[in-house]
N, C-alpha and C positions, 0 to 999 in steps of 0.2 A: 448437455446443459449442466451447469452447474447448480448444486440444490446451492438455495439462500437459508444460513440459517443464521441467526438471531448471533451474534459476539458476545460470548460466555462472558465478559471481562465488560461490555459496554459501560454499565454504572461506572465502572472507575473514572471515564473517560470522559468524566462533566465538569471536573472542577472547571476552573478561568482557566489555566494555566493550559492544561489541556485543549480545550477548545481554541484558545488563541494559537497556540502551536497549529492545530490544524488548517484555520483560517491562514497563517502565512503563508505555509505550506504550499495549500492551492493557490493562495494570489500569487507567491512567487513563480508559481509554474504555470501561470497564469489560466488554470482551472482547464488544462489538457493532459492526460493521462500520459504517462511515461512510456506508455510500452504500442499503445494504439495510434496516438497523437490524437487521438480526439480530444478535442474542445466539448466539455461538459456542463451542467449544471453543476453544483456544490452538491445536490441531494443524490448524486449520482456518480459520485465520485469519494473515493476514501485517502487521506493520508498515511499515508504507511510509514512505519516505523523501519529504518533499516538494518539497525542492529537492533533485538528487540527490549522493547516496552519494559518486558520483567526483567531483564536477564541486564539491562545495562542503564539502570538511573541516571547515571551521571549524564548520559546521551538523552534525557525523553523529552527534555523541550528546546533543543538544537537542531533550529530549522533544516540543518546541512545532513542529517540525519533524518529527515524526512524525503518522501518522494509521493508525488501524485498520483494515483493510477485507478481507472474504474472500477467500480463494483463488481463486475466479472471478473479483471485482472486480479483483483486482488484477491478475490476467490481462489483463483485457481492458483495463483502463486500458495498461499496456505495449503490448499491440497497436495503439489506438488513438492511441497516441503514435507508433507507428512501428518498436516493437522494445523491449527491455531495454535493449539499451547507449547508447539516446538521451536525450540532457541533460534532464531533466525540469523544471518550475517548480510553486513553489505556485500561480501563475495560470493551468499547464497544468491542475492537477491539479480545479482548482476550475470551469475549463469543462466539463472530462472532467463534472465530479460533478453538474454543472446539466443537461447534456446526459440521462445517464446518468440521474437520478431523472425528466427528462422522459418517456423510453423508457419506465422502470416504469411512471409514472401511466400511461401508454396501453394497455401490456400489464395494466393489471390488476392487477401483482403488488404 
């Protein structure tokens, strides 16, 4: 299981600007997780940034640069990368998700 811990960075992520990027985000992915296909609540699901957040301003509130995915995926996506505060890619994020639907088929789920 993955520990939950608290997003070093969350305060940043109140402005409007912020918040409506999210809100797209899910509605455009219409609130199912990228990598599970589940169909979520909002409070149970995160936007994730695909290139990241710090590392590429010009990208942080383009919704095409977003993707939906639960609160455990995106956990373990950060883990798997190495941590939250490391530089993330759409090419990272897209092996993570090849890998990671691999794992399902196996497990079953």
């Amino acid at each position: 299981m993955v520990a939950r811990r608290r997003h070093k960075h969350k305060h940043r992520r109140y402005n409007k600007h912020d918040r409506l990027w999210r809100q797209l985000v899910l509605k455009r992915d219409n609130y199912t997780c990228d990598i599970t296909g589940q169909q979520l609540s909002p409070k149970k699901l995160r936007a994730h940034h695909l290139e990241s957040y710090a590392w590429n301003k010009l990208q942080r509130c383009n919704i095409n640069n977003g993707v939906t995915l639960s609160i455990r995926e995106h956990d373990l996506f950060h883990e798997w990368m190495g941590g939250i505060e490391i530089r993330c890619t759409k090419k990272d994020y897209e092996t993570y998700k090849a890998q990671r639907i691999r794992e399902l088929l196996v497990l079953g789920v």
